[in-house]
ZABA-137335 format. One record per residue: x negated, y negated, z of N, C-alpha, C in turn; residue in three letters. Coordinates in steps of 0.001 Angstrom, whole numbers, plus 500000, padded with zeros to 6 digits. Each point is the difference from the previous one (the first is absolute). Last residue first. Layout:
N
XYZXYZXYZALA...
***
This chain:
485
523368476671518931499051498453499802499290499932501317UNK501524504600497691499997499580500872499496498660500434UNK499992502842496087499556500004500748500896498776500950UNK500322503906495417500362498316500906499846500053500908UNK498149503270496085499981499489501087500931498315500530UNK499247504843495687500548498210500477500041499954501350UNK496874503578496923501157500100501094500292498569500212UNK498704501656495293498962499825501305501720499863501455UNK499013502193493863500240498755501283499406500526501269UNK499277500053493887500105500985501132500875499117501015UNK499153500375494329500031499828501502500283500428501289UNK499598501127495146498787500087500255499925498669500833UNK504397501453497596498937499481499244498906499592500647UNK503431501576502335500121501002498810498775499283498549UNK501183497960504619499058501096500098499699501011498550UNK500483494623500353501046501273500175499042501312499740UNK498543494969499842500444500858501588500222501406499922UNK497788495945495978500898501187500815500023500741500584UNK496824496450498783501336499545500864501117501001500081UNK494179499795499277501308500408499623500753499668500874UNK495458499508500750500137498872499327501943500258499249UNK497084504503501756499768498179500401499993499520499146UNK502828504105501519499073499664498536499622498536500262UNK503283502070502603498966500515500408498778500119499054UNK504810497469501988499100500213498586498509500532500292UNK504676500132503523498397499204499622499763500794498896UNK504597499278503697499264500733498876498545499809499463UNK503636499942504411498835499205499248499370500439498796UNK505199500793502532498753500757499667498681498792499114UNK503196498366504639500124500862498900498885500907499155UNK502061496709504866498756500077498799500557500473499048UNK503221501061503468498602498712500588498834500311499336UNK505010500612498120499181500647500322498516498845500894UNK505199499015499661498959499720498881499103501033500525UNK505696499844500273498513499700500953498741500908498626UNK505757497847500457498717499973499596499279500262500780UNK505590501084500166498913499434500565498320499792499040UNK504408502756499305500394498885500500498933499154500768UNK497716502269496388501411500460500426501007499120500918UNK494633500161497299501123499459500165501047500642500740UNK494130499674500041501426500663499754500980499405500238UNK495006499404497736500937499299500668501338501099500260UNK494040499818499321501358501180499549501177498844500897UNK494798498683497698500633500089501069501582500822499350UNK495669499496498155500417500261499574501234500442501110UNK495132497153497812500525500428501519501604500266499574UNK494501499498497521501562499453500213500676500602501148UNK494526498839498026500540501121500784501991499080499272UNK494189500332498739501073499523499577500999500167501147UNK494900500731501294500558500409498650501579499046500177UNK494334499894501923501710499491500081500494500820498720UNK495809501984502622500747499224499460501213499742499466UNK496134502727503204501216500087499666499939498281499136UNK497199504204498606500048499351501036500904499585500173UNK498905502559496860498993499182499692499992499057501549UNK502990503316498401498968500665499983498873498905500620UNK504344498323501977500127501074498657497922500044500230UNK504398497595502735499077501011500284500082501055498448UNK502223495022501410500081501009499687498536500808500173UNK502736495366501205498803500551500150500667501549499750UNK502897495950498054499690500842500883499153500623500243UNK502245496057496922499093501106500079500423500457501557UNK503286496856496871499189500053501166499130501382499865UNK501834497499495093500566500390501681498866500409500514UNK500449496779495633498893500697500635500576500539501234UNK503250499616495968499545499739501597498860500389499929UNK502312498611495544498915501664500540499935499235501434UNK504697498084497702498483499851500101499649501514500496UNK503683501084497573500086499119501662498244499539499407UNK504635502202496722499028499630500413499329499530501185UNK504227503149497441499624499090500934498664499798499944UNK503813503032496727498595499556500362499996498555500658UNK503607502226497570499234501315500891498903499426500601UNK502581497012496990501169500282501697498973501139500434UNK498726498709495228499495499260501165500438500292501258UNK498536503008495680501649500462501274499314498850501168UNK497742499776495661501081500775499657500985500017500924UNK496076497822500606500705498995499090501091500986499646UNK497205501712503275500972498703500518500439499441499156UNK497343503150498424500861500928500999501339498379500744UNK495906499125497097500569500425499196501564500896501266UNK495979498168501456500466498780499966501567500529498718UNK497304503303502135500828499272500689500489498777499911UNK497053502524497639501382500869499803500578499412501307UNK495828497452499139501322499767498538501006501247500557UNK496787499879503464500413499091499881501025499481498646UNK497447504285500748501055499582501078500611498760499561UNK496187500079497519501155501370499003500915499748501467UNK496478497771500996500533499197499186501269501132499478UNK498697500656504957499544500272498169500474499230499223UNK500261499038505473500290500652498984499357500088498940UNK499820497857504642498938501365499351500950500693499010UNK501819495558501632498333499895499707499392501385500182UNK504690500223499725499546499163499282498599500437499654UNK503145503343502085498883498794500630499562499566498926UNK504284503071499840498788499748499129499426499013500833UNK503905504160500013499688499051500095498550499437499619UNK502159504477500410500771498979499388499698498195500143UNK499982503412504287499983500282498157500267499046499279UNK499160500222505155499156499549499113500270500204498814UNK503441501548502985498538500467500011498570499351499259UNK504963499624498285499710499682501537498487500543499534UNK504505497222497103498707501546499644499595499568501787UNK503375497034497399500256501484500981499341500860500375UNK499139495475497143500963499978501034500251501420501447UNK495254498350497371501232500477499630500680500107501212UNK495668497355499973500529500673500121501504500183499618UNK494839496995499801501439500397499482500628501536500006UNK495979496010501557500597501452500705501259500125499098UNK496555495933498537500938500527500602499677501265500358UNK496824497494496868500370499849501578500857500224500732UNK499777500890495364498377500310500447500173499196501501UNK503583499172497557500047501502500399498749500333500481UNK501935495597498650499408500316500698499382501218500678UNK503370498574496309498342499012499989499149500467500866UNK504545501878500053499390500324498905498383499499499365UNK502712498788503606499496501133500624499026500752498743UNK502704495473499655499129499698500751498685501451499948UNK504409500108497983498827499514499280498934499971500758UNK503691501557501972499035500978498993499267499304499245UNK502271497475503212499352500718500518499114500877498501UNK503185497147498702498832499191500298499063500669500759UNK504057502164498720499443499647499005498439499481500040UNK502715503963503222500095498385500107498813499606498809UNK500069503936501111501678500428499809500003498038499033UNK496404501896502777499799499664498333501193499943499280UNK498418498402505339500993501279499240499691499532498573UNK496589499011504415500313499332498867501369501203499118UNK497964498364505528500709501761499025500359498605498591UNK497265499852505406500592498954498648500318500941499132UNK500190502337504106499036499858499292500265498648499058UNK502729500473504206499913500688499082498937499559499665UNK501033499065505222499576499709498429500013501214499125UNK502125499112504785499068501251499259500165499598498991UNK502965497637502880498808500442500266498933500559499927UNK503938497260497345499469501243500207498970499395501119UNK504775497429500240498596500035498952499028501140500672UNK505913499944500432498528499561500593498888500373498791UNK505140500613500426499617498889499784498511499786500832UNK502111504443498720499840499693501107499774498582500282UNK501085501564495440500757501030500932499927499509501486UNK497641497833496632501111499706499335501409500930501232UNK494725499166500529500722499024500143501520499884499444UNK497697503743499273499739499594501940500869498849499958UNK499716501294495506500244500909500632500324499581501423UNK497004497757497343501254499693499720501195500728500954UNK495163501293499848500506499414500960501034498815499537UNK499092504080497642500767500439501305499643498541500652UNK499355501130495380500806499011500325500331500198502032UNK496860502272496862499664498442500244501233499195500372UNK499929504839499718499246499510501021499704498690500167UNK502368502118496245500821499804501085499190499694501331UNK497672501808496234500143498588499691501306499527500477UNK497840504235501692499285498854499575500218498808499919UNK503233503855501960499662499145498298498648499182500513UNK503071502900502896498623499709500244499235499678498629UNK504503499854501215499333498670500428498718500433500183UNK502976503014498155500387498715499456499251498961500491UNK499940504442502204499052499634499072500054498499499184UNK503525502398502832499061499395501044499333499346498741UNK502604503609498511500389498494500197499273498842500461UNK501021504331502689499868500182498350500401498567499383UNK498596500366505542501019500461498980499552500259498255UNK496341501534503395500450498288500272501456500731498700UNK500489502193502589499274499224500484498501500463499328UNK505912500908500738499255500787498987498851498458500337UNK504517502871502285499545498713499602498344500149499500UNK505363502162499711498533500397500894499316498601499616UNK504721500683498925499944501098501386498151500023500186UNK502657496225497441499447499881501411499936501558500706UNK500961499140495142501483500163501019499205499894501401UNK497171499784496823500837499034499292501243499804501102UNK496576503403500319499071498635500582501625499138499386UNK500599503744498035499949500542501690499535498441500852UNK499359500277495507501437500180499998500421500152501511UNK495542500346498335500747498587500063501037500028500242UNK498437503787499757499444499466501429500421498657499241UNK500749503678497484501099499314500791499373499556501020UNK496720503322498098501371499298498907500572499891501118UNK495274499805500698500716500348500747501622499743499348UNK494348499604498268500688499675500922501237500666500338UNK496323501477497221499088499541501342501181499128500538UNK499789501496495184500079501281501081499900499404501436UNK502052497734495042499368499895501443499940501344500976UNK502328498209495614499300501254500046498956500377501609UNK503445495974498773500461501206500477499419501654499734UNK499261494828501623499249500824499011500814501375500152UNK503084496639502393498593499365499405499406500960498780UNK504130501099502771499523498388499904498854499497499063UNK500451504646501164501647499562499640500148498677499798UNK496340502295502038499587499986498172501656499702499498UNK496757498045504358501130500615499526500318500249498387UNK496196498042502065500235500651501119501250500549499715UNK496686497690497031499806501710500270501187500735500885UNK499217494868498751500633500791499111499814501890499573UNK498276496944504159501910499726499224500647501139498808UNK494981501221502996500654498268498919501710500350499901UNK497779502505504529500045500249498687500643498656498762UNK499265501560505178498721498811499086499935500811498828UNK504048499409504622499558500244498299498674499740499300UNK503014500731504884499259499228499661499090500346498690UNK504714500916501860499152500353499578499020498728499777UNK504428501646503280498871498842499688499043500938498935UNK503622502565501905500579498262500311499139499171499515UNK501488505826499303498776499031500039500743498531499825UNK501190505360501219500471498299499578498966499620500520UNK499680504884498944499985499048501031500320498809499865UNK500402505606498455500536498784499262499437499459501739UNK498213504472500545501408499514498906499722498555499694UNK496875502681503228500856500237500668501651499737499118UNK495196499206498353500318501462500267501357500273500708UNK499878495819496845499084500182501030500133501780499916UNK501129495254496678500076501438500059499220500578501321UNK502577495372499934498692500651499619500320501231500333UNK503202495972497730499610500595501363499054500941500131UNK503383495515498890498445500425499224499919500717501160UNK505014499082497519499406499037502000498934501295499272UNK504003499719497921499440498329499703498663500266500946UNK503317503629499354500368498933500871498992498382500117UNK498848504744497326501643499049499579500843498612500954UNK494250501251500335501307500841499815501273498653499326UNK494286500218499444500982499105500622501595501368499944UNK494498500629501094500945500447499342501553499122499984UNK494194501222501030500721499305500493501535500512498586UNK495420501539499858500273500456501637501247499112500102UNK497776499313495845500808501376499844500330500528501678UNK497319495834499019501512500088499353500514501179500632UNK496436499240503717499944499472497984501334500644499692UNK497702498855505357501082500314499196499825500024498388UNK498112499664505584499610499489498789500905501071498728UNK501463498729505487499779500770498808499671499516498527UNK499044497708505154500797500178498934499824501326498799UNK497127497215504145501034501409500590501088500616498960UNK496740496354499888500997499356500035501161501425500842UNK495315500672498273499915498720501225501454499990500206UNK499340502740496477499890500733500929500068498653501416UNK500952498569495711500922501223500234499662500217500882UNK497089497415498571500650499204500574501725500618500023UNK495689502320498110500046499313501176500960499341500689UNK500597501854496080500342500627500669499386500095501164UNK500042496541496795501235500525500115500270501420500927UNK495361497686498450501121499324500990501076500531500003UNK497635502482497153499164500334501569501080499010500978UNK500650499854495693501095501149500576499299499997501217UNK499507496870495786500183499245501811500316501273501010UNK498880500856495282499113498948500179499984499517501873UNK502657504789497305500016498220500228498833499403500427UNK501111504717499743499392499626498964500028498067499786UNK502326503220502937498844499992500576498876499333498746UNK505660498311500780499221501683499708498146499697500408UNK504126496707500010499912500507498618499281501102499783UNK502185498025504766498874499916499162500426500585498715UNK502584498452504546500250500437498461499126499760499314UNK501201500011505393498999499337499320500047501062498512UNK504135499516504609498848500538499229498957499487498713UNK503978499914504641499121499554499447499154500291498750UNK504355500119503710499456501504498736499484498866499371UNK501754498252504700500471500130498944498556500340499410UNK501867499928504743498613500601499204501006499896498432UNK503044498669502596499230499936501164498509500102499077UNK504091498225497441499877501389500821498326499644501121UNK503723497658496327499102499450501065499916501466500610UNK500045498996494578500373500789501087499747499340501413UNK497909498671496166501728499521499668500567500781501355UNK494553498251500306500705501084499959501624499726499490UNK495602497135500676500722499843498969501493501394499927UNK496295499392503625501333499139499911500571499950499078UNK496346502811500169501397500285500330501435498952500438UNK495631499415497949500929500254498966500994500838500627UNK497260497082502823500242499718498828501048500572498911UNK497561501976503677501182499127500489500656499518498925UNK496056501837498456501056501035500797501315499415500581UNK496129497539498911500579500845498991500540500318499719UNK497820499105504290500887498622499554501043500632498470UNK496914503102501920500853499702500981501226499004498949UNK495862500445498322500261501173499657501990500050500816UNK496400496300500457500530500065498798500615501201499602UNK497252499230504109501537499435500574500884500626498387UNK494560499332500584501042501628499796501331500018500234UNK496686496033499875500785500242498262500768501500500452UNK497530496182503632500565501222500068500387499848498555UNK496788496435501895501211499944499920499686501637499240UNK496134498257502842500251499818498230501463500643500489UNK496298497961503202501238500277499616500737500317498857UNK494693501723502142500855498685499179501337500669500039UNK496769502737501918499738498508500081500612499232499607UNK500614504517499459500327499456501288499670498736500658UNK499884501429495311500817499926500250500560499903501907UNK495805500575497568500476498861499849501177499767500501UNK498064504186501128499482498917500356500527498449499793UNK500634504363497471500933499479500969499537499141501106UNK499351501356495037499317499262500731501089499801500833UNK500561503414497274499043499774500062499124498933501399UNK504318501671499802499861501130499977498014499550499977UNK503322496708499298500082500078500962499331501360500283UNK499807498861495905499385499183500599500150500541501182UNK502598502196497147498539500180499946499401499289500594UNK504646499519500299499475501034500696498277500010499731UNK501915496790497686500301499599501698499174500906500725UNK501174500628495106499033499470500240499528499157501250UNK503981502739498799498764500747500512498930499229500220UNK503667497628498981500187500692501365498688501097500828UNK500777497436495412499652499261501352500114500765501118UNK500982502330496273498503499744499700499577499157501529UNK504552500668498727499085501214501048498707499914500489UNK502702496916497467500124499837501357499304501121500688UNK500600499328495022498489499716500242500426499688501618UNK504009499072495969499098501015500765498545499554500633UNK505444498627497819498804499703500448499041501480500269UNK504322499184496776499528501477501106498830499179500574UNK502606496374497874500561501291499786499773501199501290UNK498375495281499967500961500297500793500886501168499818UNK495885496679500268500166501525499238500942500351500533UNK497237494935498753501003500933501064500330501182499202UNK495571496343499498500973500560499343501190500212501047UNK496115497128500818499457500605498911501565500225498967UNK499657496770504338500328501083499659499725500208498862UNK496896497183503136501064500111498681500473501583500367UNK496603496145503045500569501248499949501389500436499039UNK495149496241500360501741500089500196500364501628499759UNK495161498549500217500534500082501196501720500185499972UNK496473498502496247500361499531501380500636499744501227UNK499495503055496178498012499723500786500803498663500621UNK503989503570499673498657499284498903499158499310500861UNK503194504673501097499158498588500492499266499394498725UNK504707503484500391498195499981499643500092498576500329UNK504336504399499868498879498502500756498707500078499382UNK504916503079499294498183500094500071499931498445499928UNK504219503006501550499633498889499651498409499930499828UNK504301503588500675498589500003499875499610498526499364UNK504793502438502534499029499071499076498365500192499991UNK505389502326501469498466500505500231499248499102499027UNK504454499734499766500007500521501261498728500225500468UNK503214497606496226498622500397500201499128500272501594UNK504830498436499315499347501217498484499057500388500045UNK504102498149503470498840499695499720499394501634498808UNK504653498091502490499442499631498901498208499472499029UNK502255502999504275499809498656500121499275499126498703UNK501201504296498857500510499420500779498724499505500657UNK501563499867494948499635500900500697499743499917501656UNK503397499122495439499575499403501529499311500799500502UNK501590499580494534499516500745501613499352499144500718UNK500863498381495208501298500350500893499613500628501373UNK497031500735495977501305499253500128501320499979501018UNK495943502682498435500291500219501312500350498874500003UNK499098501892495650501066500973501386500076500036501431UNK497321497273496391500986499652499887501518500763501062UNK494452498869500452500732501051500195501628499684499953UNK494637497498498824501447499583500425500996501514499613UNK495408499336498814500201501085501086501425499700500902UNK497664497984495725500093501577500500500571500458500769UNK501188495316498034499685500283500873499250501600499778UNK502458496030497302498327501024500170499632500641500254UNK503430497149501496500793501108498381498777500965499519UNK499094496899503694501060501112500375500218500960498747UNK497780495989499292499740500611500734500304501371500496UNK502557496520497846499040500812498921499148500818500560UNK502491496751502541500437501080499787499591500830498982UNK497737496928503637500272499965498306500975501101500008UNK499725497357504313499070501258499872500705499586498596UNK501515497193502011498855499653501267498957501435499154UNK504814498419499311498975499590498416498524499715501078UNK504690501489501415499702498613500312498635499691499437UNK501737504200499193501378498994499833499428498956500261UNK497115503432500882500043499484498672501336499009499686UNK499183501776504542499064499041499586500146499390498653UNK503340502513501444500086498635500303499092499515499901UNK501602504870499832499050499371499006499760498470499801UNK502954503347502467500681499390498796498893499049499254UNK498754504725501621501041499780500475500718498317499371UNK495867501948499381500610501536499675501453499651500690UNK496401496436500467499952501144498675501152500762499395UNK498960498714504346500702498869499251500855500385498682UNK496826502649503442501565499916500048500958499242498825UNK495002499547500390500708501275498890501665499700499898UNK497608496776502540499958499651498378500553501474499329UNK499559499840504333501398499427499805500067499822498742UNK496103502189501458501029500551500115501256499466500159UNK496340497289499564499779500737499023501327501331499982UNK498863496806503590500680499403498889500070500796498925UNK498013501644504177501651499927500185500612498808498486UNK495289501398500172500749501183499600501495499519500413UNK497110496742500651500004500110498595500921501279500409UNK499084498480503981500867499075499245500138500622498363UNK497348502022502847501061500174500550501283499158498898UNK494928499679499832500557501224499456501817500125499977UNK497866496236502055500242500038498379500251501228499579UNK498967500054504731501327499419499598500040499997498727UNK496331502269500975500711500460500220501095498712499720UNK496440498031499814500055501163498695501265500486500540UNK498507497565503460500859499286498731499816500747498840UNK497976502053503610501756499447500626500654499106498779UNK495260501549499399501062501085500413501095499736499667UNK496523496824501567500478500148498438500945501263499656UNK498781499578504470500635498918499355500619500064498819UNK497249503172501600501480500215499954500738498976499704UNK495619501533497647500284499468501523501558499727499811UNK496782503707496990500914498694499940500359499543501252UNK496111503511496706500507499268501937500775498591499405UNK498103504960497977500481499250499272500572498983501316UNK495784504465500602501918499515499689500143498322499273UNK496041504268498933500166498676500746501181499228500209UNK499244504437498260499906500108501454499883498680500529UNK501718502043495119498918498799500392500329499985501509UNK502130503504495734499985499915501493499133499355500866UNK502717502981495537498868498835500373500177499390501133UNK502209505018499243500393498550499942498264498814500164UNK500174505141497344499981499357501707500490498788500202UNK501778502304495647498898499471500408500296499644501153UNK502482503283495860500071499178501437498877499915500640UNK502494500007495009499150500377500242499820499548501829UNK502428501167494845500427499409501526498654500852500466UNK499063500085494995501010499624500566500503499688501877UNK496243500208496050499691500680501518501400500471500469UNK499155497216496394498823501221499663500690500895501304UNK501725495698500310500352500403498657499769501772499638UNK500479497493505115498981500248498510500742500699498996UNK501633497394504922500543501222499296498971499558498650UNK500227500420505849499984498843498638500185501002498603UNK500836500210505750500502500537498672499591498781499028UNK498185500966505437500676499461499324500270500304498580UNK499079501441505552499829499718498872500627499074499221UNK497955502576505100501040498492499157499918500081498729UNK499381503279503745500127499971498774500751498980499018UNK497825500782505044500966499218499612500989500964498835UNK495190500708500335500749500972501181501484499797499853UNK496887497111497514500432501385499434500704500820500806UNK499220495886501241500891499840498843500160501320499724UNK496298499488502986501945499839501084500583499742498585UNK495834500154499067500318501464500682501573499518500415UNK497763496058498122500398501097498593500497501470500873UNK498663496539503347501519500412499277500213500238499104UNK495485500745501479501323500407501647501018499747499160UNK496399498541497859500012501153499281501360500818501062UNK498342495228500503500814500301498510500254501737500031UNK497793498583503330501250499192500433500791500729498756UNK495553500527500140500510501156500797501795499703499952UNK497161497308497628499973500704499286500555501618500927UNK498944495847502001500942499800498970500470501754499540UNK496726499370502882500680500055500733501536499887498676UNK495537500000498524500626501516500516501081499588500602UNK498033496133499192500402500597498740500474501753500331UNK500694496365504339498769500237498505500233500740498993UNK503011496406503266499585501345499668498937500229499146UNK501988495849501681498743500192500587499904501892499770UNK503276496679497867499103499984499636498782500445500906UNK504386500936500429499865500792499042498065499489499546UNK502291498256503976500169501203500126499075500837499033UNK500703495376499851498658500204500971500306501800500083UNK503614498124497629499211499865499309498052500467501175UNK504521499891502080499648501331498815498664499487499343UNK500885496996503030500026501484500730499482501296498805UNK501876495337499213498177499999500208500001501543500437UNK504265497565498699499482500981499277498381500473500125UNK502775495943501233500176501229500887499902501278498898UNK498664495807497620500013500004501018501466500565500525UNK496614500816495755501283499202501000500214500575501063UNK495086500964498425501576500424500098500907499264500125UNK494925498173497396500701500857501578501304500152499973UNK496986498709496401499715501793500469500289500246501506UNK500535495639497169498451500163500230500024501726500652UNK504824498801499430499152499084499182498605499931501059UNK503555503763500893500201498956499344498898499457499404UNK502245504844500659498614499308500151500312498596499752UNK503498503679499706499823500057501041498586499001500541UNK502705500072495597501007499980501783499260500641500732UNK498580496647496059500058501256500546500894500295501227UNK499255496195494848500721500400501718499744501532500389UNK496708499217495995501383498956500401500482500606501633UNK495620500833498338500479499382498700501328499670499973UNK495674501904503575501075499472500062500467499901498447UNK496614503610502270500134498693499003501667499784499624UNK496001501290504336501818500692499144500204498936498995UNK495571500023503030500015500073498760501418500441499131UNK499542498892504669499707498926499381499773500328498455UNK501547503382503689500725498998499108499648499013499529UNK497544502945503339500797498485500030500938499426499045UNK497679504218500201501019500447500943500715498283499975UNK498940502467495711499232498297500656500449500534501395UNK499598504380496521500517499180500774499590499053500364UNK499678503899496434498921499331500499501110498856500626UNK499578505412499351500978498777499725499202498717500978UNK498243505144497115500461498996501143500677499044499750UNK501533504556497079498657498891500056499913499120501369UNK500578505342499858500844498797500000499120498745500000UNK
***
């Protein structure tokens, strides 16, 4: 193993924009001295013992993850995994969390809206060309109340810091989010590794998230029964997210479930095949797309969902999380309007900046984006995971015309943002530790109540000088810390 060559002082960490954990000349912000004097007075064995304790606790674990090769097809890799955590003070905490709070309770009135008499577009606050666009606007869920008229039951909001310090919402995910396990384990490995730190410092609890979950989608129950029939609806072992899905089956005490275990009868009502017969089921929690989860509604060659579970969700006998539908607002180019949104549903101005967002939908925008493509981020409306998209300043000239050619054919699919220089993070790689990229990927739950996770998943670009996070394109993460002011 090559050595790792360490400053213990941090005077040689090379700064190039905002870090969250080093500030300016190579000292810590401040209440963050602990860790940093922690990590910087180890020696290179000591690292390299540190690193090699939670590659052992991942494998014991069996954390994984599903990417999928052409050559190779599905393929499952150790989870990536930086032992240096990610430190937020609670202050700052406390006002991320409210903006979280605020955006998801506007965004789920914006579905409701949607799908019920649609008053934003009556009062000319959202385009209605928009909508007519839409993908993922679900014409068969016109009309439903889902209860406490909330849709998106499980959010994934990704954050990033620019170099001076303001904190943006990137995106919102409000179909199937994922990556909570990842946070959860990535708790356990630390606390398993360095439990020292943890008796020194106050860092706020993430294991509550399994509990809270739970409450969550049993409040959504149509039934009031004492233990209402919970269960988690994966697409099978060949999924990308199945390790989370049947982690967060087993934490939750729930039966992990796929199509063919579930069954709607003649009485409208979803029920699971067991050893003992038929079980009514009250809550599914779904991480299957829309257009898999019923083949009577939607794809009707579909092996992986459940004929008449809309039909069953329609007459309130089960309730279904996040609903079908939800997606309409995880548009891209429906993201630039959410702080219209805040101010149009809750009369208040955002607390959580959007990105500046150029739409090509818009004449003067696509010209603008069309001049400038060698400096933008342009991303398509619906795609996730990093796909599909293009960083300006490291594109190809050949990238750059099939994208100046892709927006002149379908402008409504394509959004633009400046390239953020975002925040680094001390990372631990061959050469030692340096800054790499990072984002932050907090979980919001809805039901009759909100609660934010304390942190989320940190992701990091594990290619220096790269801005994508996502693990499926050669990132990794780190454990999120909020500390204690």
């Amino acid at each position: 193993m090559a050595k790792l060559k360490l400053t213990p002082d941090w005077q040689h960490y090379e700064l190039g924009t905002a870090d969250e954990l080093i500030a300016a000349a190579g000292k810590p912000h401040k209440g963050f001295e602990k860790v940093v004097e922690f990590f910087g007075t180890l020696s290179n064995e000591d690292l390299d013992q540190y690193r090699m304790a939670s590659d052992l606790a991942i494998k014991e674990m069996g954390i994984t993850f599903t990417v999928y090769n052409e050559e190779e097809g599905s393929i499952d890799r150790v989870w990536p995994f930086d032992i240096i955590p990610r430190i937020i003070a609670q202050s700052e905490w406390s006002r991320i969390e409210k903006g979280l709070i605020q955006r998801v309770k506007a965004l789920n009135m914006f579905i409701n809206d949607l799908y019920s008499d649609q008053k934003i577009i009556k009062d000319k606050v959202f385009p209605k060309e928009l909508l007519a666009k839409s993908k993922n606007f679900r014409n068969e869920c016109i009309g439903i109340k889902p209860a406490h008229e909330t849709w998106a039951h499980i959010c994934g909001s990704d954050l990033v810091r620019d170099a001076d310090g303001t904190m943006y919402v990137l995106e919102d995910n409000l179909r199937v989010p994922s990556g909570v396990s990842y946070m959860l384990e990535n708790r356990s490995i630390m606390q398993r590794t360095f439990p020292e730190l943890f008796d020194e410092s106050t860092i706020f609890p993430v294991n509550d998230y399994c509990s809270n979950l739970f409450d969550m989608l049993a409040s959504l129950s149509p039934r009031e029964v004492e233990e209402p029939e919970v269960v988690v609806l994966t697409p099978g072992i060949y999924n990308s997210a199945y390790f989370e899905h049947s982690y967060l089956a087993q934490q939750m005490g729930c039966e992990l479930v796929e199509g063919r275990d579930l069954v709607v009868m003649e009485d409208d009502c979803v029920y699971m095949r067991t050893m003992e017969g038929l079980k009514r089921v009250d809550v599914i929690y779904r991480r299957i797309d829309d257009l898999f989860l019923d083949p009577e509604a939607f794809l009707p060659d579909s092996m992986l969902g459940v004929p008449g579970i809309l039909r069953a969700w329609k007459k309130s006998n089960v309730a279904l999380a996040n609903a079908p539908g939800a997606g309409v607002a995880d548009d891209k180019v429906v993201y630039a309007f959410v702080p219209d949104m805040i101010r149009y549903y809750l009369g208040e101005e955002t607390l959580l900046p959007n990105v500046p967002t150029y739409l090509c939908m818009r004449e003067k925008d696509r010209e603008y984006v069309l001049k400038n493509l060698d400096k933008l981020v342009v991303k398509p409306a619906n795609e996730s995971g990093g796909y599909g998209m293009m960083i300006g300043p490291a594109a190809s000239k050949r990238e750059l015309a099939l994208f100046s050619d892709l927006i002149k054919r379908d402008p409504r699919n394509y959004i633009a943002q400046p390239t953020l220089n975002i925040s680094t993070a001390p990372t631990l790689v061959k050469n030692g530790v340096e800054p790499r990229h990072v984002d932050l990927r907090p979980f919001i739950l809805s039901g009759k109540d909100h609660t934010v996770t304390m942190g989320g998943l940190t992701r990091v670009a594990l290619r220096k000088g790269s801005l994508v996070v996502n693990s499926s394109q050669g990132g990794g993460s780190k454990d999120t810390w909020i500390l204690q002011d």
